[in-house]
C-alpha positions in Angstrom: -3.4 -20.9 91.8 0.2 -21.4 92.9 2.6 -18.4 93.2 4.8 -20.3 91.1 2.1 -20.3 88.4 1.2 -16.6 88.6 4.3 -15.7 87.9 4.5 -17.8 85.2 1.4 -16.4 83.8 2.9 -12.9 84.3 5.7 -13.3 82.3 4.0 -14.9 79.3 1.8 -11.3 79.4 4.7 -9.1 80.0 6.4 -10.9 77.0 3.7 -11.2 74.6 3.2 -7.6 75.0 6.5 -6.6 74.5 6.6 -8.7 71.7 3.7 -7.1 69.8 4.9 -3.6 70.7 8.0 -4.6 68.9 6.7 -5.9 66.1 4.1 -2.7 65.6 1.1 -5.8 65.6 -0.5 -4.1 68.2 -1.3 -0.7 66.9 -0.7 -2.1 63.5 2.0 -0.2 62.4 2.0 0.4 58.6 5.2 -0.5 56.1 7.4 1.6 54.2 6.6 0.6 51.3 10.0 -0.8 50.1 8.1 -4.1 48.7 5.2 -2.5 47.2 2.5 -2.2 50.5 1.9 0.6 52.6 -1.2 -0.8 54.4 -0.4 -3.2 57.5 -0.9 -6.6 56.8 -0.9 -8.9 59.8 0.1 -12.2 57.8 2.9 -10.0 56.3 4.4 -9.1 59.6 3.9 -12.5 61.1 6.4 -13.5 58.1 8.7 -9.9 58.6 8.6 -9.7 54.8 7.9 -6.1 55.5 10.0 -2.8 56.9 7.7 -1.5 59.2 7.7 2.5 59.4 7.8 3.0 63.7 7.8 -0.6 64.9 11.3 -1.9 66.3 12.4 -5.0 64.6 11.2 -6.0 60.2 11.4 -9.6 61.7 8.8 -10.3 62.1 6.2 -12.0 65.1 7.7 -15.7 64.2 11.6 -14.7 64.1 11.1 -12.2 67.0 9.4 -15.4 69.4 12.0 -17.5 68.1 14.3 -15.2 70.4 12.1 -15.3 72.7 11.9 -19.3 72.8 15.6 -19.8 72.9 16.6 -17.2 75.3 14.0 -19.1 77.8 15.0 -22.7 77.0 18.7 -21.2 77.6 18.2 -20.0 80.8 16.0 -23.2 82.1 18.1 -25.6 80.2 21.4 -24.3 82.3 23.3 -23.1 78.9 25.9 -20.5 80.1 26.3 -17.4 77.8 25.4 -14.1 76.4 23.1 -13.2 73.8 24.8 -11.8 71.0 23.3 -10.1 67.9 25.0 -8.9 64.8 23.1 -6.6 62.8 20.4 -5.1 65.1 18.5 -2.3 63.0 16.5 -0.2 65.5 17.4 -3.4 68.4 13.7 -5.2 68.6 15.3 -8.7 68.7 17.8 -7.5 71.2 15.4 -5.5 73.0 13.3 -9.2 73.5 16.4 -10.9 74.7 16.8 -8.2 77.2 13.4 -8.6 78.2 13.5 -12.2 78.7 16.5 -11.7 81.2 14.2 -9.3 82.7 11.2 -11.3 83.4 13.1 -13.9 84.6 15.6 -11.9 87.1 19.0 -13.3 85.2 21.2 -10.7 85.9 24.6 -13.1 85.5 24.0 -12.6 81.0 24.7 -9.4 79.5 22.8 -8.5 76.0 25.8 -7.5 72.7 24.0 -5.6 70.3 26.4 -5.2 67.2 26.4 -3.1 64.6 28.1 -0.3 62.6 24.9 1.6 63.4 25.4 3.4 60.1 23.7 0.9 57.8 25.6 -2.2 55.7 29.5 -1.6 53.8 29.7 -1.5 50.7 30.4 -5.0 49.1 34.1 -6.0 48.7 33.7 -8.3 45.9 37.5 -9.0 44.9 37.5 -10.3 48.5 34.2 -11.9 49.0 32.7 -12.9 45.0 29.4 -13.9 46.9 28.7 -10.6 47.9 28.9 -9.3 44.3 26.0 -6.7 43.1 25.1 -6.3 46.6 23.1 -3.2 47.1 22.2 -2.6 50.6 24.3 -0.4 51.3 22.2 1.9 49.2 19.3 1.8 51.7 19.5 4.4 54.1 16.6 3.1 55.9 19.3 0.2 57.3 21.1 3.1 59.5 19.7 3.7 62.2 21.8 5.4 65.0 23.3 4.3 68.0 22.0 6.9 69.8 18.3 6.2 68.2 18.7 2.2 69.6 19.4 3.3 72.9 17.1 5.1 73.1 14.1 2.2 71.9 15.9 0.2 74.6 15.1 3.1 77.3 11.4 3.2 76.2 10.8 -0.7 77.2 12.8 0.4 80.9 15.6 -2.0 79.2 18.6 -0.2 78.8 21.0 -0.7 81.7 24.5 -2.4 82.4 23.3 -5.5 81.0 23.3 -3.8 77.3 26.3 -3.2 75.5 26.5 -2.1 72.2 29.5 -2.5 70.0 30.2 -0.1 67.2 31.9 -0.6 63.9 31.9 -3.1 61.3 32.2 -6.6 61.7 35.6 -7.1 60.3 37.0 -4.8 63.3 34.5 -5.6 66.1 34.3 -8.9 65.9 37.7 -9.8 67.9 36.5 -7.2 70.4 33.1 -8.9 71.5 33.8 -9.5 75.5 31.7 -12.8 76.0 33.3 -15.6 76.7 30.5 -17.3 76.5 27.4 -17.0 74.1 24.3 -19.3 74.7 22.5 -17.3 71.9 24.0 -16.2 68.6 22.2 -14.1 65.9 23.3 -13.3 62.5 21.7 -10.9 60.6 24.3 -9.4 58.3 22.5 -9.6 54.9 25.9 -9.9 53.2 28.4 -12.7 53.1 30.9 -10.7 54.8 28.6 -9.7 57.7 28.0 -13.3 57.7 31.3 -14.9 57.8 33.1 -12.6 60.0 30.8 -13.0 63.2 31.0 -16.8 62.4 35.3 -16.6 62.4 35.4 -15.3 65.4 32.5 -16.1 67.7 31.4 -19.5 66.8 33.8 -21.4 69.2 31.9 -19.5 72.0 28.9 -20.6 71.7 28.5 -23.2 74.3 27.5 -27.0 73.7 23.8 -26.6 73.6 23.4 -23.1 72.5 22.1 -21.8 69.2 23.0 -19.8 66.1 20.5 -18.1 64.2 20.7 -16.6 60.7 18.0 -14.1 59.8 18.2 -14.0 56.2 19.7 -17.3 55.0 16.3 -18.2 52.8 16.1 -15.1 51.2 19.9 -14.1 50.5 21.6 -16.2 49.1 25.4 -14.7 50.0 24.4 -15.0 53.8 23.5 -18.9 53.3 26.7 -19.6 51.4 28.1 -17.9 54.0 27.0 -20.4 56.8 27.6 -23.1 55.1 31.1 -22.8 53.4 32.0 -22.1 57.3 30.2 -24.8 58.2 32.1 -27.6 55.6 35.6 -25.9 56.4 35.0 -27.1 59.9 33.9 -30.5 58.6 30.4 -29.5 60.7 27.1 -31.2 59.9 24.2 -29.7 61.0 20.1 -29.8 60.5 18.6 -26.3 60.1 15.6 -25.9 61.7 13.4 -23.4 59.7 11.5 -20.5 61.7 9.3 -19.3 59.2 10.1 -18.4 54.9 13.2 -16.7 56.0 15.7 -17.6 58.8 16.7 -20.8 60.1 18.3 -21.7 63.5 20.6 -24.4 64.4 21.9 -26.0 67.8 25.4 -26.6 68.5 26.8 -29.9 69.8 
């Protein structure tokens, strides 16, 4: 076997690993029972339709290699940028990104985790009608601290200079996020607003041939109309590329 193909093989195992201990597949980490099921259901975690009780990301195993997968094809494909995430929860997506930039060395991309780290605003709906009746702010399982995602970071030997995290809400943050480049853009803001506002100000950094992802634009419908009233004020047609029953990603130019 080559030395080219070891390592290879290496980093598939280092990041199928890490991607199981995110996802709480591999000691099968039971829900919180938000959705009715306290007993771990390996189909319902592939899908993340589930808020796991210890594990590190409710995105579940399809969503959480779709990071994986794009942060690879960024780095071989030559697309400059960051990884930016908006709306992190206890950082397992983020925590994968890092990890790809790990296993393959990139030290020249930096990881933004954003979030207010206090859970979702309430819904301004004079402002934004879409996010009307919204309610998750009400779930105080959505704040998890800043302190507590550092420290999920520290436990995979991933939290270093290549991490920043940016506090606050959107609306104030946004402006303040220091790439100037972003091959890889997540949305997961659950809410119009959180939608909207990373889109405002961060879209025009995505490079040519990088990718935004929105988490939750099957399954809430504020975040989808969202995307795509953004989307037809810029005259922009794109094809969204499903993941799994949830999010959908999309490739820019």
């Amino acid at each position: 076997m080559f030395v080219s193909d070891q390592i290879a093989e290496l980093r598939e195992k280092y990041l199928r690993l890490v991607g199981t201990a995110l996802a709480g597949t591999i000691y099968e980490d039971p829900p919180l029972g938000v959705f009715g099921a306290t007993e771990f259901d390996s189909r319902i975690r592939d899908g993340g339709w589930d808020w796991p009780s210890r594990a590190f990301t409710m995105v579940g195993t399809k969503r959480l290699k779709n990071v994986r997968d794009l942060m690879v094809s960024a780095i071989e494909l030559k697309i400059p940028g960051d990884f930016v995430e908006t709306g992190v929860w206890r950082g397992g997506a983020s925590i994968m990104a890092r990890a790809v930039l790990a296993a393959y060395n990139v030290t020249d991309r930096k990881i933004i985790a954003c979030d207010s780290f206090e859970g979702l605003p309430p819904p301004d709906e004079k402002k934004f009608p879409a996010d009307a009746g919204s309610v998750f702010h009400e779930y105080s399982d959505l704040a998890i601290g800043l302190e507590t995602v550092k420290a999920n970071f520290a436990k995979f030997d991933l939290l270093d200079d290549q991490v920043i995290f940016l506090k606050g809400w959107f609306r104030d943050t946004m402006p303040l996020v220091p790439s100037k480049e972003i091959a890889v853009l997540r949305l997961d803001g659950d809410m119009y607003e959180s939608t909207i506002d990373p889109l405002n100000h961060l879209f025009d950094r995505v490079s040519d041939g990088g990718w935004v992802i929105v988490d939750d634009y099957s399954v809430v419908p504020a975040a989808k109309t969202a995307v795509h009233d953004f989307l037809d004020a810029r005259k922009i047609s794109i094809q969204m590329t499903p993941i799994d029953d949830v999010g959908v990603f999309f490739r820019k130019g």
